[in-house]
C-alpha positions in Angstrom: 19.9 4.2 6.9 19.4 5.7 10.1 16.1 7.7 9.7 14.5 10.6 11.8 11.3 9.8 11.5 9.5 6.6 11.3 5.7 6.4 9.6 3.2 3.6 10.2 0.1 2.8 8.7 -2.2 1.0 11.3 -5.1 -1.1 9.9 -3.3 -4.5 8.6 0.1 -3.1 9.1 0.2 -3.0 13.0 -3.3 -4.6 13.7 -5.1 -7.5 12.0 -8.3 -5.4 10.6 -8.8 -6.7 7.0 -7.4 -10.2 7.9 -10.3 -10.9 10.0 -13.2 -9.5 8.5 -13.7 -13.1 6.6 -14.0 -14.6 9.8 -16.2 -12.1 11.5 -18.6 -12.2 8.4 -18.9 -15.9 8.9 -19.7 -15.5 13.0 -22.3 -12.8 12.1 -24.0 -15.0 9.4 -24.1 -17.8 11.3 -25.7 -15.4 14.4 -27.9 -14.3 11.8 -29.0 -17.6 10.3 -29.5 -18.7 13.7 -31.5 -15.8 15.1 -34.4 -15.3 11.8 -34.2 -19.2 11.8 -33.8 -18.8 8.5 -33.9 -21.9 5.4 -31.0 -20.8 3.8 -27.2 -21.8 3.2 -24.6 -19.9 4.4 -22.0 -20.1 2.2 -24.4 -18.3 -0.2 -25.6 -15.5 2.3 -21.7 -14.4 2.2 -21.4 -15.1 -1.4 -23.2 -12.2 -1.8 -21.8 -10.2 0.9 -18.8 -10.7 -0.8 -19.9 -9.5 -3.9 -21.5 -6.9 -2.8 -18.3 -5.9 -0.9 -16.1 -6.0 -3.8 -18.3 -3.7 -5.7 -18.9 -1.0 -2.6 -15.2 -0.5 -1.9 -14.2 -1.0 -5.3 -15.1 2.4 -6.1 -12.2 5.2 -4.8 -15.2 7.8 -4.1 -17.8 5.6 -2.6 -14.6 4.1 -0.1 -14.0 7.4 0.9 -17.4 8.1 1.7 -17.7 4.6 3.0 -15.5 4.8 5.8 -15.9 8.2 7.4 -19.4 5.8 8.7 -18.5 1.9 8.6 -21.7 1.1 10.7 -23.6 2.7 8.0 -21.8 1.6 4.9 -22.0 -2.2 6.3 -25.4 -1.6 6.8 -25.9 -0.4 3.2 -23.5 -3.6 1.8 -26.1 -6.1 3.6 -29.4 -4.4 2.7 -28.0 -4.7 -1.2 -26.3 -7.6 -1.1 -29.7 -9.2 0.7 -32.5 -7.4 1.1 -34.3 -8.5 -2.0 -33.3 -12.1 -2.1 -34.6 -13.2 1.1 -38.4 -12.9 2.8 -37.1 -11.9 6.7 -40.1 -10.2 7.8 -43.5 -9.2 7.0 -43.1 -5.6 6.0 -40.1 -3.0 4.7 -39.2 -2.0 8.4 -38.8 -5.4 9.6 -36.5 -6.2 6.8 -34.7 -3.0 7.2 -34.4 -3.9 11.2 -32.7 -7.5 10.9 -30.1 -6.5 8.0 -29.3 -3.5 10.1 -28.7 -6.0 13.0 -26.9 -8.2 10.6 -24.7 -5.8 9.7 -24.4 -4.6 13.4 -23.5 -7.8 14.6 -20.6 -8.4 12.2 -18.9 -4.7 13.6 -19.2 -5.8 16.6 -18.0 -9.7 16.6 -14.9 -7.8 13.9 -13.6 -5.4 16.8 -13.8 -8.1 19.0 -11.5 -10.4 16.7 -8.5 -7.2 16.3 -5.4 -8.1 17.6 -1.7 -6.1 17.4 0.5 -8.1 15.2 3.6 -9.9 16.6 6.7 -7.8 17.8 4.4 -4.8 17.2 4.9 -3.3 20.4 8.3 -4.5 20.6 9.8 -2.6 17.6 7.9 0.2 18.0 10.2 0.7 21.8 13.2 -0.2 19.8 12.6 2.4 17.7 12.4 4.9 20.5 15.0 3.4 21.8 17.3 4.7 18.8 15.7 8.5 19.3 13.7 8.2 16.0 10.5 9.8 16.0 7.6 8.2 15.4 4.4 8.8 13.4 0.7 7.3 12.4 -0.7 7.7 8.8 -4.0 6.2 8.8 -7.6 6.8 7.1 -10.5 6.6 8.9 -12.1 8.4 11.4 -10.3 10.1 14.6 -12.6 8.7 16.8 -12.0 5.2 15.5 -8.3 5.1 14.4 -7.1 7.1 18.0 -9.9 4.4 19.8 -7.4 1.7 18.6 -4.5 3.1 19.4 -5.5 3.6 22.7 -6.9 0.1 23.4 -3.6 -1.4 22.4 -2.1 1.2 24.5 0.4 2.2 22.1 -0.2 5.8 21.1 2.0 6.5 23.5 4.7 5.4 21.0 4.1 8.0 18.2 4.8 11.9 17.9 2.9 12.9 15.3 -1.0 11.5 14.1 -1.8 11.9 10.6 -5.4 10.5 10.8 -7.8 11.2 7.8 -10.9 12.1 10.2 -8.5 14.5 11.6 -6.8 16.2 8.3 -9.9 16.3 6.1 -8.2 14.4 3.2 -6.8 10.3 3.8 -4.5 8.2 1.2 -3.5 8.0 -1.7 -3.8 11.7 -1.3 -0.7 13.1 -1.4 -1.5 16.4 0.7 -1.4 13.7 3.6 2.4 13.3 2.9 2.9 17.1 2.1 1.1 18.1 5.1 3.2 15.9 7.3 6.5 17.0 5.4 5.6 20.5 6.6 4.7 20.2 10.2 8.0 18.3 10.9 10.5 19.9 8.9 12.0 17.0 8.1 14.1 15.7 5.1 12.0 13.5 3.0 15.1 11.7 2.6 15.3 10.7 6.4 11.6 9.1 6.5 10.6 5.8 6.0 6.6 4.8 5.3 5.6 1.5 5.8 2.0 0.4 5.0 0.4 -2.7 3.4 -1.3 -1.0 0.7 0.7 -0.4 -2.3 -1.7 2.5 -4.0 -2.1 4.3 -0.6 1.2 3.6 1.5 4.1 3.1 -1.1 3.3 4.9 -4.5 2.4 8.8 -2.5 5.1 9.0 -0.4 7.7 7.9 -2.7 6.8 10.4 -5.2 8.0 12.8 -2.6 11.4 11.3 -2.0 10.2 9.1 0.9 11.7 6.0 1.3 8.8 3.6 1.3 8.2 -0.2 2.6 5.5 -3.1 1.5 4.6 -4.5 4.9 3.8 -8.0 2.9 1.3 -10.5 5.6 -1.0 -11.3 2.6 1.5 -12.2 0.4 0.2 -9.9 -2.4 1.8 -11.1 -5.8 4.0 -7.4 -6.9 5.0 -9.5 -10.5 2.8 -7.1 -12.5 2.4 -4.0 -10.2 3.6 -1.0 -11.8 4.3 -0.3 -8.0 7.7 -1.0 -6.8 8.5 -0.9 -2.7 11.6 0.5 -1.7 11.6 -2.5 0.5 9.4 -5.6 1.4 8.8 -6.7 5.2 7.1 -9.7 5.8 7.0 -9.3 9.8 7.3 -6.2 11.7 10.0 -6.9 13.3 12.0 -6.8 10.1 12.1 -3.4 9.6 14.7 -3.3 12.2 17.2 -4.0 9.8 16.3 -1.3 7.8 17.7 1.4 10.6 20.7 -0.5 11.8 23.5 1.9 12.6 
């Protein structure tokens, strides 16, 4: 299949952004530990960061909320998760002020952990190099999402931006798809999607006649997903094979 347009998640498809936020948690705790010179293990503190985690994003409505502000919405995870399970200070401000800082430190430790995956770069050029346009489908904020484009110096790369900061609506809506369908004029049946999230970057655009691809890194188990890729990359590179003449 030789497509004429190309569509790329970013987060976790081009760019490790999910796959280091374990790590970056663990930095910030131990900066935070470290700092209050607090009596308490670490491996609980992110216990119930963790938790807490699973429980904010879990919900579609309070994601989408979430992440038009991360600073605030991590903010928000630490103060739940710990607020009332440890003493930090002597009044409600105090508190407030080191799980902010908490929370502050882990965004900024995370961004400095990012890195563009392997062969990114690479086969975005090869792409080019075939005359197939190029495009970005990602939620999240304009200021963030194009901010990462532009520090990996690849924007360059793409023709059209479909960032959810920018539309008003982000994935799994399908308008994002639609929208995109109608500014390019293009074929559904000469696009391909690749994204790592099955709900959000496979299910939508398929349902519109898009050929759609699993970009794989975590190794999520498909067995019982109702959700079935078009394809299933395990590197970026791979996808190469899926336009070869």
């Amino acid at each position: 299949m030789i497509p004429e347009l190309i569509l790329f998640d970013l987060d976790d498809t081009l760019m490790a952004f999910d796959l280091v936020t374990d790590k970056a948690w663990d930095m910030a705790a131990d900066k935070f530990i470290n700092e209050n010179n607090l009596k308490i293990d670490k491996s609980f503190l992110l216990e119930k960061i963790n938790e807490t985690k699973k429980w904010y994003w879990g919900d579609p409505e309070r994601h989408k909320i979430g992440r038009k502000n991360l600073v605030n919405a991590r903010r928000e995870v630490v103060k739940l998760a710990l607020k009332h399970i440890i003493d930090i200070g002597d009044s409600a401000l105090l508190c407030n002020t080191k799980l902010e800082r908490f929370a502050d430190n882990y965004t900024q430790i995370h961004e400095t952990l990012w890195y563009l995956f392997e062969g990114a770069e690479e086969t975005l050029q090869k792409i080019k190099e075939k005359n197939i346009k190029l495009g970005i489908v990602s939620n999240g904020t304009s200021e963030g999402q194009r901010g990462k484009l532009k520090r990996f110096d690849i924007e360059k790369y793409f023709d059209y931006f479909y960032i959810e900061g920018e539309l008003g609506f982000g994935k799994p809506d399908a308008r994002v798809f639609e929208y995109m369908l109608q500014e390019t004029k293009i074929d559904s049946k000469k696009i391909i999607m690749i994204g790592d999230n099955p709900d959000w970057d496979i299910e939508p655009p398929q349902k519109l006649g898009i050929f759609s691809i699993l970009f794989n890194s975590r190794g999520l188990n498909l067995s019982k997903n109702t959700i079935k890729p078009d394809g299933i990359i395990y590197k970026i590179c791979d996808i190469i094979d899926y336009i070869r003449n």
